[in-house]
VMD Tcl script that draws the C-alpha trace (Angstrom):
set ca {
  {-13.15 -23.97 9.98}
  {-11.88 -26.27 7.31}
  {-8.63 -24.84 5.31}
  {-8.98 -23.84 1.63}
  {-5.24 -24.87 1.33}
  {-5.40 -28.28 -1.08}
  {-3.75 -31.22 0.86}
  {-1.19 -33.60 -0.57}
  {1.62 -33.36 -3.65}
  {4.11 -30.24 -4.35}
  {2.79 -27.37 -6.17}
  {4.09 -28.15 -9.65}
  {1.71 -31.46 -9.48}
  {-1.21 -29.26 -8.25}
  {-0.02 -27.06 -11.69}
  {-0.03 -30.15 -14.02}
  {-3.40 -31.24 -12.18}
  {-4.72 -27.95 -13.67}
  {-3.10 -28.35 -16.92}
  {-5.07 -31.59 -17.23}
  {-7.85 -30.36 -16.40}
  {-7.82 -26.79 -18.91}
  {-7.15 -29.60 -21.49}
  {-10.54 -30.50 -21.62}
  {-11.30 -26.80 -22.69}
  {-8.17 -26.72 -25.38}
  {-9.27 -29.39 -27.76}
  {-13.29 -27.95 -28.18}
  {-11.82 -24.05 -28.21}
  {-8.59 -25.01 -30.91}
  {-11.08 -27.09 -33.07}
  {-13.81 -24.96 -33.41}
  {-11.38 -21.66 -33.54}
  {-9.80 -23.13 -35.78}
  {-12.78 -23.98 -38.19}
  {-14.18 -21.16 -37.93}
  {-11.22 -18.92 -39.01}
  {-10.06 -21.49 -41.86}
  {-13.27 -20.65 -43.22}
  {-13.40 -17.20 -43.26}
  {-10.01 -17.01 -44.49}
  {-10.98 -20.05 -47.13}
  {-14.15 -17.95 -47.92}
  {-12.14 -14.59 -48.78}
  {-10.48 -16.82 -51.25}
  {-13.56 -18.37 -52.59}
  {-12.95 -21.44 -50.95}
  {-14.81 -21.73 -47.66}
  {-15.28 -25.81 -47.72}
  {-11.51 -26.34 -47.99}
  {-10.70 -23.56 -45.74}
  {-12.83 -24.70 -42.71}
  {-11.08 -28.30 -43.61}
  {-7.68 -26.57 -43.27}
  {-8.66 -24.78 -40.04}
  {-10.31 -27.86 -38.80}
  {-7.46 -30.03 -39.30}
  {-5.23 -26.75 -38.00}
  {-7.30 -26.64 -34.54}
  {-7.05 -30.51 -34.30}
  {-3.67 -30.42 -34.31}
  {-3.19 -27.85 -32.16}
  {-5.16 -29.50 -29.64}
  {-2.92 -32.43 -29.54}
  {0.53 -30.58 -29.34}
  {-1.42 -29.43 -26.38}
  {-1.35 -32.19 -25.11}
  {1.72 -33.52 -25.88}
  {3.55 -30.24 -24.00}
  {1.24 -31.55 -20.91}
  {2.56 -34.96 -21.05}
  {5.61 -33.89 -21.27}
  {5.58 -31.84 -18.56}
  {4.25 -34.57 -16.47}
  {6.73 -37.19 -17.62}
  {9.21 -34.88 -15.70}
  {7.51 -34.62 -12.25}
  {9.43 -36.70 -10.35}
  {7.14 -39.46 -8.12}
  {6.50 -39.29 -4.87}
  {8.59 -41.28 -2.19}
  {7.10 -44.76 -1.06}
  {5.88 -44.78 2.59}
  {8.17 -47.06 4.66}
  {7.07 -50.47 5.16}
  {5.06 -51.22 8.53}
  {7.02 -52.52 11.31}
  {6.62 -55.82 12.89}
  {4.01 -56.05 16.00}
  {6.01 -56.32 18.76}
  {3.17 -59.09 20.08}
  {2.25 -61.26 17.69}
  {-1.56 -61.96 17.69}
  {-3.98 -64.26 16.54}
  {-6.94 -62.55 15.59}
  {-9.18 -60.25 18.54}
  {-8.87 -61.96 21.92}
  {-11.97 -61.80 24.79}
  {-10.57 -60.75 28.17}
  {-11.97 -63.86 29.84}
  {-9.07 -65.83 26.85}
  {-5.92 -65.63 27.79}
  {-2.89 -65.35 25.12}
  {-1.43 -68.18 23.79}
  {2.08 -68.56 23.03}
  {3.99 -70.38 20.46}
}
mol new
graphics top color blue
foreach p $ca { graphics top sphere $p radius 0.5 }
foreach p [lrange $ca 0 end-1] q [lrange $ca 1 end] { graphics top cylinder $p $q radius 0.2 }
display resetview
């Protein structure tokens, strides 16, 4: 049975992989939120044009501080260590060799 457990990278890059992925819901939900309240407060003022341009603006930039505390965040995540470089063949070969070929050395 195949594990549910996700393979590869420490939990806190799993976290910012989820971060960067609920950022695609932030910026649609903080823009239209933010319309949509800037011009209900604009219209109990009288003003519901320049209040959904006030909330629109708002929700915009809310959506990019958003993402700014995400990049941020993964600015700090320290990479992950190199592999080691391959050792040397202990035989060194010349490309595939038949079994009736034998090996030629240098």
């Amino acid at each position: 049975m195949p594990s549910l457990k996700p393979e590869g990278g420490t939990p806190r890059e799993r976290a910012l992989w989820g971060d960067l992925i609920a950022m695609g819901m932030v910026f649609p939900i903080a823009i239209c939120l933010g319309y949509f309240i800037g011009r209900y407060v604009g219209g109990y003022f009288g003003h519901a044009y320049a209040g959904g341009l006030w909330g629109l603006a708002w929700g915009i930039a809310t959506g990019f501080y958003e993402l700014y505390k995400v990049t941020a965040r993964m600015a700090r995540v320290k990479p992950a260590p190199e592999p080691a470089e391959p050792t040397e063949p202990t035989e060194p070969t010349e490309g595939p060799v038949r079994d009736d070929e034998e090996r030629r050395e240098p």
